[in-house]
C-alpha positions as a printed NumPy array, in Angstrom:
array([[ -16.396,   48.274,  -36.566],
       [ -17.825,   51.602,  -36.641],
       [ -16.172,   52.384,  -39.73 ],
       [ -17.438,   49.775,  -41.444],
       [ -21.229,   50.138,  -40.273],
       [ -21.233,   53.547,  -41.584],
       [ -20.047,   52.213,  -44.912],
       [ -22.581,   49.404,  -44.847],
       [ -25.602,   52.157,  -44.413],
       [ -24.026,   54.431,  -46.86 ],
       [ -23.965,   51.535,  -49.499],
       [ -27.129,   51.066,  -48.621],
       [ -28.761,   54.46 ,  -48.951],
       [ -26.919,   55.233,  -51.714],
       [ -28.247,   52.152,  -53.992],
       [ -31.807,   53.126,  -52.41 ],
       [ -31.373,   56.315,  -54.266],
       [ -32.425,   57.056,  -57.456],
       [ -32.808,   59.946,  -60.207],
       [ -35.725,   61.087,  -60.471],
       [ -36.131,   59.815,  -64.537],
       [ -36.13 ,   56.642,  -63.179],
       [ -39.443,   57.014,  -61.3  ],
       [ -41.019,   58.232,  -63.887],
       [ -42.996,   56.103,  -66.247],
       [ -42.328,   55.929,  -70.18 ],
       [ -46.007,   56.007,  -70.779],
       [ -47.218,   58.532,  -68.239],
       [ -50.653,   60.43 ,  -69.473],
       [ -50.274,   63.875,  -70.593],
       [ -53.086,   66.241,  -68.855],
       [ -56.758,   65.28 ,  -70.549],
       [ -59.447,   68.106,  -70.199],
       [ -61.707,   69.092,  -72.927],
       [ -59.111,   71.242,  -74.997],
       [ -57.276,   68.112,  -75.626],
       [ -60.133,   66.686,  -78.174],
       [ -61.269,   69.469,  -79.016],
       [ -59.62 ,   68.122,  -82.415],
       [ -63.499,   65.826,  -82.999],
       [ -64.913,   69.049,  -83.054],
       [ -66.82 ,   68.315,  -87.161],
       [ -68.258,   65.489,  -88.87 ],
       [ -66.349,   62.435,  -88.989],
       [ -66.731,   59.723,  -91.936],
       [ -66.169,   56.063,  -92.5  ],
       [ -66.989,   54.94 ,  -95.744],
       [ -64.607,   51.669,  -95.919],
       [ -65.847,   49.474,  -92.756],
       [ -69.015,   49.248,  -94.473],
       [ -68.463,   50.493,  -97.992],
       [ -68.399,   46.694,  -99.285],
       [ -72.281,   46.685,  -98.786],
       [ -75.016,   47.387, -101.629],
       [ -76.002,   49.963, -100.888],
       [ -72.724,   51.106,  -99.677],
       [ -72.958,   51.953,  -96.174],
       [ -70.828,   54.562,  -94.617],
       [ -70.741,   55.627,  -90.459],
       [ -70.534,   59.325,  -89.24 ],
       [ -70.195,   60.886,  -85.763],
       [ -70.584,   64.523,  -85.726],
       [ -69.293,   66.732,  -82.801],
       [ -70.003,   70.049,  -81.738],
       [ -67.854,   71.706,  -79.397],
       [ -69.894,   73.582,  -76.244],
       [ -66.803,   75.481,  -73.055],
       [ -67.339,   72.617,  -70.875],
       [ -68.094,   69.442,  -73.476],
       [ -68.119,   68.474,  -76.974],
       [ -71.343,   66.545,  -78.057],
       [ -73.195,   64.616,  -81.101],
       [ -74.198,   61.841,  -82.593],
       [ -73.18 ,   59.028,  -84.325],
       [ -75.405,   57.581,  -87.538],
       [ -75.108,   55.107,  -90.379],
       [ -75.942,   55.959,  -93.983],
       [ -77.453,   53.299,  -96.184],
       [ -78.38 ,   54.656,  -99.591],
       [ -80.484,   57.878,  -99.111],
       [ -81.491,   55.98 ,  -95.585],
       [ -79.59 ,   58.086,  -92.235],
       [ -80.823,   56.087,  -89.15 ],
       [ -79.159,   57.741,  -85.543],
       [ -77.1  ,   55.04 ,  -83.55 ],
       [ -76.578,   56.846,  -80.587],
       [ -75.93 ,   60.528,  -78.875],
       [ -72.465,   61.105,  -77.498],
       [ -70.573,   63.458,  -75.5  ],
       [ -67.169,   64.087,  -73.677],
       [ -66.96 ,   66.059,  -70.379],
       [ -65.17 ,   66.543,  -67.7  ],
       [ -66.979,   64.477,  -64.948],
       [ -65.374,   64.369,  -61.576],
       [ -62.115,   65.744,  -62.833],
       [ -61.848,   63.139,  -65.203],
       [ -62.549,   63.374,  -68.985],
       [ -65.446,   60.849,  -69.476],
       [ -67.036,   59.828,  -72.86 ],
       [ -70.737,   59.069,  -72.49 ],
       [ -73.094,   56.688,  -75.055],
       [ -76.453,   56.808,  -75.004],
       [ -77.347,   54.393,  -78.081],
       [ -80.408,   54.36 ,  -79.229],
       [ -82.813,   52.805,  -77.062],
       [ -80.588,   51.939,  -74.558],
       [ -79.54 ,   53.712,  -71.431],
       [ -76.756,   55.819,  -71.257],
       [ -73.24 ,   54.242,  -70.984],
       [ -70.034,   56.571,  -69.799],
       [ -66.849,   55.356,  -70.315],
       [ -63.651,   57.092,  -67.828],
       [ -60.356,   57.864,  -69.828],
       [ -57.487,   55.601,  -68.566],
       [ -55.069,   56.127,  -71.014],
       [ -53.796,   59.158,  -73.651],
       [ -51.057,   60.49 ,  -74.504],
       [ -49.99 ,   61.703,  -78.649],
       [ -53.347,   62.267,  -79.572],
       [ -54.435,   58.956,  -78.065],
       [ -57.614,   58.699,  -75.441],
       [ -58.229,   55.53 ,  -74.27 ],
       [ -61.902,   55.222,  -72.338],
       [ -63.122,   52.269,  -70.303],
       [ -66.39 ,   50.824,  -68.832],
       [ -65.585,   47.358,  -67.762],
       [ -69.33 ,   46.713,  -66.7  ],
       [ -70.034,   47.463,  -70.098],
       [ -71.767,   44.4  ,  -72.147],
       [ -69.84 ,   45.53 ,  -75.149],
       [ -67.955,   47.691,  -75.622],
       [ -65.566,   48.086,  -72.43 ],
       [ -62.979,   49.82 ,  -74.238],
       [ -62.672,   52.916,  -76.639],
       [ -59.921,   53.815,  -78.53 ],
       [ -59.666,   57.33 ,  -80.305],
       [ -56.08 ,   57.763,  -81.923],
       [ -55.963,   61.103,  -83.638],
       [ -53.513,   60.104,  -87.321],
       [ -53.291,   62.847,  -88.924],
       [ -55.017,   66.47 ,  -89.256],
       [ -57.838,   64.868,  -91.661],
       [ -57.792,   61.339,  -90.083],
       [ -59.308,   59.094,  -87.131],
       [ -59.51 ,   55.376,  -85.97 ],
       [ -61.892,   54.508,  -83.506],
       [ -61.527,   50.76 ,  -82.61 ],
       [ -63.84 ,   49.156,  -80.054],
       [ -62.711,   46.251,  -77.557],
       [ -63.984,   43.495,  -75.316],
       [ -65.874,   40.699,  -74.701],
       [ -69.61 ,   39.803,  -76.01 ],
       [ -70.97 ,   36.659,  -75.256],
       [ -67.754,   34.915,  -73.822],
       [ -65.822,   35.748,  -77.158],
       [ -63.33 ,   38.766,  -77.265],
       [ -63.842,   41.294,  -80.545],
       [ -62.172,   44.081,  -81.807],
       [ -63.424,   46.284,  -84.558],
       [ -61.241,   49.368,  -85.595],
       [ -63.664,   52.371,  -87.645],
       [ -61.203,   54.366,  -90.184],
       [ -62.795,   58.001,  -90.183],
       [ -61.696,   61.009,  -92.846],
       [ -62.683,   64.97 ,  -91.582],
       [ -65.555,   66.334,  -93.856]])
């Protein structure tokens, strides 16, 4: 009886056991701090989201990179016209690298990263009106999307900006 009550617990701890791949997840965020997107640092143009337009109409967000934060702004050209949409910035903010908004007009937004990982940094505000989500998926040395997601008024939108370096 004793024999087999020993084998019963061993089965058991045994199958409780695991390595220690298996605990780990497939997905699992490499370490974010400023030096990870640094990579914005310069002016960043879309000239096809809006190109379709007469004038044509092209979006920029320029960065500047700072020790402790990268910071800009993000515009639309129309024609000879440049009109600012908004001021941003990525810090570290509570050990955790946070993208802040402040469009203009409006009162600053900041948005916590949630997700990265192969040049991807996924932020998120879900008290946001719109957007909650922000995408930034480095492509290639020269490239950048930027896609915004969530919901505004009841109905769920995704837009996706295709930005070259300058």
């Amino acid at each position: 009886m004793k024999f087999i009550l020993t084998t019963i617990v061993s089965i058991i701890l045994l199958s409780s056991c695991g390595s220690e791949n298996d605990a780990t997840d497939a997905t699992e965020n490499e370490v974010a701090n400023i030096e990870s997107v640094r990579f914005l640092e310069g002016t960043w143009v879309d000239r096809k989201t809006f190109g379709f337009k007469q004038p044509p109409n092209y979006i920029v967000e320029k960065w500047n990179s700072y020790p402790d934060s990268l910071s800009g702004a993000g515009y639309s050209v129309t024609g000879t016209d440049t009109v600012l949409m908004e001021y941003i910035s990525i810090q570290m903010i509570n050990d955790k690298l946070t993208y802040i908004a402040r469009p203009k007009g409006q009162s600053m937004v900041s948005f916590t990263l949630i997700e990265n990982g192969n040049g991807k940094f996924v932020f998120e505000n879900k008290a946001n009106d719109y957007p909650q989500k922000l995408t930034y998926q480095k492509m290639q040395n020269d490239s950048l999307s930027i896609t915004l997601d969530g919901v505004a008024n009841g109905i769920e939108r995704s837009i996706t900006f295709k930005y070259k370096s300058e």
